[in-house]
C-alpha positions in Angstrom: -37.4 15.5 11.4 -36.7 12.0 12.2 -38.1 10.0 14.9 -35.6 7.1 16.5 -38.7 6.1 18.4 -37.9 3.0 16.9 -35.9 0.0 18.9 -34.3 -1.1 16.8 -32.8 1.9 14.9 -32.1 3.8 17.9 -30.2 0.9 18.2 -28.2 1.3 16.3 -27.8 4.8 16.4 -26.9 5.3 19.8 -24.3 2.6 19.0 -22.9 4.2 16.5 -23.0 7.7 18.5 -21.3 6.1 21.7 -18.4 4.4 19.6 -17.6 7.7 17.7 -18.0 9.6 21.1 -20.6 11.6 20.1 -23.8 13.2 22.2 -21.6 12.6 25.6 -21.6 15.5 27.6 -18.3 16.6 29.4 -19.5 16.5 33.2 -18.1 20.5 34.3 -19.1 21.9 30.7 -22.1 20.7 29.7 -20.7 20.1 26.4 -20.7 17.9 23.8 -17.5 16.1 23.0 -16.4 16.0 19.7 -16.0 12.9 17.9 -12.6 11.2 18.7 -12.5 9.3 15.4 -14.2 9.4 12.1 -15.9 6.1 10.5 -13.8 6.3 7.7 -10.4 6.4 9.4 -11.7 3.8 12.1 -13.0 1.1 9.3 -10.4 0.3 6.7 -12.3 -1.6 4.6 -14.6 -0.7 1.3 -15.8 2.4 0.5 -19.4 1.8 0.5 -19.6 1.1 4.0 -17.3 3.3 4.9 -19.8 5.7 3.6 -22.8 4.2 4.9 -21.2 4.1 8.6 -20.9 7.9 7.8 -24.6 8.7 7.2 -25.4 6.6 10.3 -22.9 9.0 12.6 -24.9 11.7 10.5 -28.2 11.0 11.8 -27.1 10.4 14.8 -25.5 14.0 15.0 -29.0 15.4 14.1 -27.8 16.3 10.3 -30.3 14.4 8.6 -29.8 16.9 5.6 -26.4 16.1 5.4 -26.6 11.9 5.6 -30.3 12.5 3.0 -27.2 14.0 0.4 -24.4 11.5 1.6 -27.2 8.4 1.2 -28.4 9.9 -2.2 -25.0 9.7 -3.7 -24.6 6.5 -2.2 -27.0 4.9 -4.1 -26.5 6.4 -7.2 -22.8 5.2 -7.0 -23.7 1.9 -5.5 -27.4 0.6 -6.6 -27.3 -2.8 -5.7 -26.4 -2.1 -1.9 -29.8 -2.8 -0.3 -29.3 -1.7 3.2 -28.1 1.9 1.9 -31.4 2.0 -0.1 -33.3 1.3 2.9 -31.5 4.2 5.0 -31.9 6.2 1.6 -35.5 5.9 1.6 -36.2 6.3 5.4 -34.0 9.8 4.8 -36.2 10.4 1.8 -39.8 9.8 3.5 -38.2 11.7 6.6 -38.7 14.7 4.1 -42.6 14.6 4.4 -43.4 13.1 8.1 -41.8 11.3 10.8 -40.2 7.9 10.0 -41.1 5.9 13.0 -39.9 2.0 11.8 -36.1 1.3 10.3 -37.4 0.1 6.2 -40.5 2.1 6.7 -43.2 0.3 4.6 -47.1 -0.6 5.1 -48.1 -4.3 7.2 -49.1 -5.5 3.9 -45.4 -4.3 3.2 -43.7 -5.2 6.1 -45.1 -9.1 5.6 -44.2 -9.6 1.8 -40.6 -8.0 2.7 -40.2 -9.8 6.3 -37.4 -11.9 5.5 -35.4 -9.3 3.5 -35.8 -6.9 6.0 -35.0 -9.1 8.9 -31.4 -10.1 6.6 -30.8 -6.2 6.4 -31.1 -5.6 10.2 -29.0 -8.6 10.5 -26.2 -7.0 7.9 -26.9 -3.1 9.7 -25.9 -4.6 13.4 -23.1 -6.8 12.6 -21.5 -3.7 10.0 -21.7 -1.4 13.6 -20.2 -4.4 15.6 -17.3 -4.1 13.4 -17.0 -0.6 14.1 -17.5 -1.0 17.8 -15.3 -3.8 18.1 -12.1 -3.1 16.2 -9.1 -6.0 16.9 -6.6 -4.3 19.6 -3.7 -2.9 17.7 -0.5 -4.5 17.3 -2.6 -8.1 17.9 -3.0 -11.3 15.7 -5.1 -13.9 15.9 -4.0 -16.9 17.7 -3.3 -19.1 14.5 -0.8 -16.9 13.1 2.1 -18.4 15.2 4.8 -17.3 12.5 3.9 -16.3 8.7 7.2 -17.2 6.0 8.4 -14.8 4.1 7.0 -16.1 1.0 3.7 -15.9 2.7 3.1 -12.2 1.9 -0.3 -11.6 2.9 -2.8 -13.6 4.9 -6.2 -13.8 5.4 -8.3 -14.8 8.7 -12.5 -14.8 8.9 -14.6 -14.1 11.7 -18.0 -15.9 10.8 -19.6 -14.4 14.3 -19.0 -10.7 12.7 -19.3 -11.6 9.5 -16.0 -10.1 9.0 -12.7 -11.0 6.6 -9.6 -9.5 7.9 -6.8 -8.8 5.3 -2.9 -9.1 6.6 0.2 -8.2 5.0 4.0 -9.4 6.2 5.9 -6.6 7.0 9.3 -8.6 7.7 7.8 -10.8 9.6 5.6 -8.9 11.5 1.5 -9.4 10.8 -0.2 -5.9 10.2 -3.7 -5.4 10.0 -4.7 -3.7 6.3 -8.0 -3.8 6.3 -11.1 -5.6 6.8 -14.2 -6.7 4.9 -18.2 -7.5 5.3 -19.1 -10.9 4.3 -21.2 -13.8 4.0 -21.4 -17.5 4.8 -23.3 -20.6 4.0 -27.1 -20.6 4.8 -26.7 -23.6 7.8 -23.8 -21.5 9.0 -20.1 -22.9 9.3 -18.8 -26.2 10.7 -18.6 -28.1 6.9 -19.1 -31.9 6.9 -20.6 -32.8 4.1 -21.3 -32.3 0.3 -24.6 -29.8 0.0 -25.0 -29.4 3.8 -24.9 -25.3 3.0 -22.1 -24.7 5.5 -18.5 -23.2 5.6 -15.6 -24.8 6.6 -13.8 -24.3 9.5 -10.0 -24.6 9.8 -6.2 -23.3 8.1 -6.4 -23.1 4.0 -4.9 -22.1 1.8 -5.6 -20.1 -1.8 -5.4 -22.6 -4.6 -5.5 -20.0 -7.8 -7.7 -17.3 -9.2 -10.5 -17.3 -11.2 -11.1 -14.3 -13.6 -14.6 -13.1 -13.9 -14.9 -13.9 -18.0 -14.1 -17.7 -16.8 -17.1 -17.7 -14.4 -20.8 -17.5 -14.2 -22.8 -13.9 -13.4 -23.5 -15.3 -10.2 -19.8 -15.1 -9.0 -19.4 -11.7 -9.5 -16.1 -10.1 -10.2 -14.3 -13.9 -10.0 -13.2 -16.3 -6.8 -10.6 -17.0 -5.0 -10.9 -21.3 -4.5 -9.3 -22.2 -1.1 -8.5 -26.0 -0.9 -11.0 -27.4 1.1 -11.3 -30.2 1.9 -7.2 -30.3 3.8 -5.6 -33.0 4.9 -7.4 -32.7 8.9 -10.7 -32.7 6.9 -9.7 -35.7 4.7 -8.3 -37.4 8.1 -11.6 -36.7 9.5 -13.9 -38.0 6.9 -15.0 -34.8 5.5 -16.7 -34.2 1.9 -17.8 -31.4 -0.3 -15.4 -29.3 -2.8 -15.6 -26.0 -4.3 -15.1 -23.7 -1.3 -14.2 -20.8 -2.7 -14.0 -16.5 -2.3 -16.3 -14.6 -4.7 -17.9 -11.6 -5.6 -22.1 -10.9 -5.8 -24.3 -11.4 -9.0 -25.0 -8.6 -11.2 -27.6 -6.3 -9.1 -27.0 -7.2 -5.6 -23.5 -5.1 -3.5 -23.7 -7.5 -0.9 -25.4 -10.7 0.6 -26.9 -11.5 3.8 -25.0 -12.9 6.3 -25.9 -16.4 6.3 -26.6 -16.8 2.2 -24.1 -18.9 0.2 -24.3 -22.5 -0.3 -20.9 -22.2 1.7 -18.4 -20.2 0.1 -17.3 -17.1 1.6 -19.5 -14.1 -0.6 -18.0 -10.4 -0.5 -19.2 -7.5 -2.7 -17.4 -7.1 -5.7 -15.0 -4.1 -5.1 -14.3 -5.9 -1.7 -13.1 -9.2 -3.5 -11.2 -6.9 -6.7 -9.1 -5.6 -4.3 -8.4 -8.7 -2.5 -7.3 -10.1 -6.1 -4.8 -7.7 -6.6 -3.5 -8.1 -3.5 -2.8 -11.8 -2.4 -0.8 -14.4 -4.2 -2.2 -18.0 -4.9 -0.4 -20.7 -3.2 1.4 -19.1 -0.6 -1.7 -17.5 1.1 -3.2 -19.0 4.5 -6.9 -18.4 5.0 -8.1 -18.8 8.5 -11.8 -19.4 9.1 -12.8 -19.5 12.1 -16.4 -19.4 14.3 -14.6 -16.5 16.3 -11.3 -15.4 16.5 -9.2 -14.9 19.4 -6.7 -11.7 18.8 -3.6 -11.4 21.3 -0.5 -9.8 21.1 2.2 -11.2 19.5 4.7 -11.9 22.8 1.4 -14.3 23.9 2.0 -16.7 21.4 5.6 -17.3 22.3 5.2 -20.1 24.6 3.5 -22.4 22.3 5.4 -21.6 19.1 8.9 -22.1 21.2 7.0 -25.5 22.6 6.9 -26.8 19.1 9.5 -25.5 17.7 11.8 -27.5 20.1 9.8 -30.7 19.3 10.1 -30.0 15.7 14.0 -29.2 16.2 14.6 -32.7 18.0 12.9 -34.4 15.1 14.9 -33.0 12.3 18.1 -33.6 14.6 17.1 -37.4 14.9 15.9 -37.8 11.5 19.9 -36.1 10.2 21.0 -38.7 12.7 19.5 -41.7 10.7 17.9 -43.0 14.1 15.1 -44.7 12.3 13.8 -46.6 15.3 14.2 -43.3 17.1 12.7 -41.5 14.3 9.5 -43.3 14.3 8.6 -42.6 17.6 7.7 -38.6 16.0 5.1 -40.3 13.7 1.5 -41.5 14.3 0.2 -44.7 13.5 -2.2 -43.6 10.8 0.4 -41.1 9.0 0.3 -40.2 5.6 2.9 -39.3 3.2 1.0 -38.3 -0.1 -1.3 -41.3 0.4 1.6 -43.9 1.5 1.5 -44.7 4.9 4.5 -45.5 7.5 5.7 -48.3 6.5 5.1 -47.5 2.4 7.4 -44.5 3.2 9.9 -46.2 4.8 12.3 -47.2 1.7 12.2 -43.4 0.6 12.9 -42.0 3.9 15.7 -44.5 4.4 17.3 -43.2 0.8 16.9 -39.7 2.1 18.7 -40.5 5.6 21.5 -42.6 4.0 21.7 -39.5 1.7 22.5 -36.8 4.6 25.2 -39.2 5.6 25.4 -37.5 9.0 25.1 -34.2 8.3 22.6 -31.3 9.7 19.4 -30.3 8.1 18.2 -26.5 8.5 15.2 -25.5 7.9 14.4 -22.4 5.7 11.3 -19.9 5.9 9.2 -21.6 9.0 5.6 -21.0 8.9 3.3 -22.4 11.8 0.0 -21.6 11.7 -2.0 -23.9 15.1 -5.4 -24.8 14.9 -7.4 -25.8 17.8 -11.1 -27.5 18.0 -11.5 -30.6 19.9 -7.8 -31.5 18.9 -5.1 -29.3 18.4 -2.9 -29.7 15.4 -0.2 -27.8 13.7 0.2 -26.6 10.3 3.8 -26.3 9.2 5.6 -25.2 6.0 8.8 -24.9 5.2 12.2 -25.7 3.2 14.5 -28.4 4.2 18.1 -27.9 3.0 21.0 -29.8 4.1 24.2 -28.1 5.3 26.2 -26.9 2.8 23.7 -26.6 0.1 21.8 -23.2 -0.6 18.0 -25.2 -1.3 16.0 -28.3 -0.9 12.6 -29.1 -0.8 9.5 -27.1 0.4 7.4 -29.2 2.9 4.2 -28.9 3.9 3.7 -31.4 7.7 0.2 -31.6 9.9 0.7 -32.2 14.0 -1.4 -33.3 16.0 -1.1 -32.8 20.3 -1.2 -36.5 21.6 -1.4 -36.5 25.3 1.5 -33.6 25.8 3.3 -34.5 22.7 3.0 -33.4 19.1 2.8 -36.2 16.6 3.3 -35.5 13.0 0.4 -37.4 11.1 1.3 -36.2 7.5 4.0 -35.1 5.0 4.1 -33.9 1.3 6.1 -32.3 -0.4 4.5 -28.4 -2.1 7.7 -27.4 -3.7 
């Protein structure tokens, strides 16, 4: 049989067991209640771990016979997915003695194999973490103020979980469709630099796709380039380029959590999916050291806050206040590289051109970002009355005091 006389396994079992509601005895029976949700229907995410969470819930249910056939088929299927090779062969040696150690192995072993098996504990607890700490339903995290409809899908990362959490817009309503294992860059996240081996923190967006014939082996099944470094990072004196989501090199299902030289790494049936499902452009990628999920009535406060301060400037600006106007801007703003007063004679043109009459604007998106500053990321079309389109606009805010200052201005569409 096999022994959990080991911490850390036992660990991870009685983790497992306690969030699937197993081995807990009903006080006036005596009995054992029966699991309240399966692994796979309470992680949406990839198979493979799906599976994997299942032989854990296995063994922790006393049917190692069942989780040695599960694992055995799991590595067959999946050969390059290191930590289900390590439960595989704990399962297999558990066949011929007790397996007292999680990666059972000799000192001489256990020292030439210490960092590996030091990353796969690290993968094994935050995998269970994701399973014991699902998002509450019908929440969001706080950035997603209000998705467009264009915006079909969006994407938000948890570095502390090592988790990537896949939305789709159901009319304007954020659903949760499932959620991934991943990696980050070797120093962590917080990106400042070129080669400093961290991930970025902050609102993105995807940039295009890269196919896997286009790429080298060590990207996997292709990438997903988010535009790092945005406008905050550029206002902030940030460097680096070639942040991107992709896939794991031939031989290896996933990566340790702390492994790239900053992109965001997910195994290659993960990111395959993830390709066929969002759209370039038009997709926001939060990443985030931890998110904060709440239900959607919480946010209303601080969307309706700046939506009223971002009404009053498109009613002053339709107005042709100019000296009115300016007081919405910051000193340092940037319109595509021009500042204020280089984007005067333009935004004089475009006033004169309204000649009085109200501006709408057309499939909002506000996605709020907060770190030392708080800022605001808004999309969205501007069509004057009596016209059925106008431009697509892409504006940062920044919080001044207690009032939102808009610091840049391009045009996306």
């Amino acid at each position: 049989m096999i022994s959990l006389g080991n911490v850390f396994l036992s660990f991870l079992l009685t983790s497992l067991c306690f969030t699937l509601g197993l081995g807990q005895a009903n006080a006036k029976t005596g009995k054992k209640k029966p699991a309240a949700n399966s692994a796979a229907k309470i992680i949406q995410d990839s198979t493979a771990e799906t599976r994997l969470l299942e032989i854990y819930r296995q063994i922790g249910q006393g049917d190692a016979g069942v989780a040695f056939a599960q694992a055995e088929r799991l590595v067959r299927d999946f050969p390059g997915f290191a930590l289900a090779q390590l439960v595989y062969g704990d399962l297999l040696l558990a066949k011929t003695h007790p397996v007292k150690n999680f990666g059972s192995a000799s000192p001489e072993q256990l020292g030439a194999a210490g960092t590996a098996l030091s990353e796969l504990k690290s993968e094994a607890q935050l995998r269970l973490k994701a399973l014991r700490e699902r998002p509450p339903v019908a929440s969001v995290p706080t950035e997603f103020l209000q998705l467009a409809q264009r915006s079909k899908h969006a994407i938000a990362i948890d570095a502390s979980r090592a988790r990537l959490y896949l939305f789709e817009n159901r009319a304007g309503v954020l659903t949760l469709v499932g959620d991934y294992y991943m990696s980050v860059g070797k120093l962590g996240t917080e990106k400042r630099s070129e080669g400093d081996l961290r991930t970025p923190l902050g609102v993105y967006f995807i940039t295009s796709q890269l196919e896997r014939k286009a790429l080298k082996e060590f990207y996997g099944s292709g990438a997903l380039p988010i535009n790092y470094p945005n406008v905050l990072d550029i206002k902030r004196g940030k460097t680096g380029s070639g942040i991107w989501l992709h896939g794991t090199p031939p031989g290896h299902f996933s990566r340790p959590p702390q492994a790239s030289d900053g992109c965001v790494v997910l195994s290659n049936p993960d990111l395959e999916h993830i390709m066929r499902t969002v759209e370039i452009r038009s997709t926001p990628v939060v990443i985030s050291t931890k998110l904060k999920w709440v239900g959607v009535q919480q946010l209303q406060a601080t969307k309706s806050s700046f939506e009223a301060r971002l009404n009053d400037w498109l009613k002053v600006k339709a107005n042709g206040n100019l000296e009115q106007l300016s007081t919405f801007y910051t000193a340092d703003f940037n319109n595509n590289g021009k500042n204020w007063a280089q984007s005067l004679p333009a935004l004089q043109r475009e006033m004169q051109q309204l000649k009085g009459s109200s501006l709408e604007l057309k499939d909002l998106s506000l996605l709020h970002w907060v770190d030392a500053q708080e800022t605001m990321l808004v999309t969205f079309g501007e069509v004057q009355s009596g016209k059925r389109s106008g431009v697509v606009k892409r504006q940062y805010w920044i919080r001044q005091g207690q009032q939102w200052k808009l610091f840049y201005e391009g045009v996306t569409g």
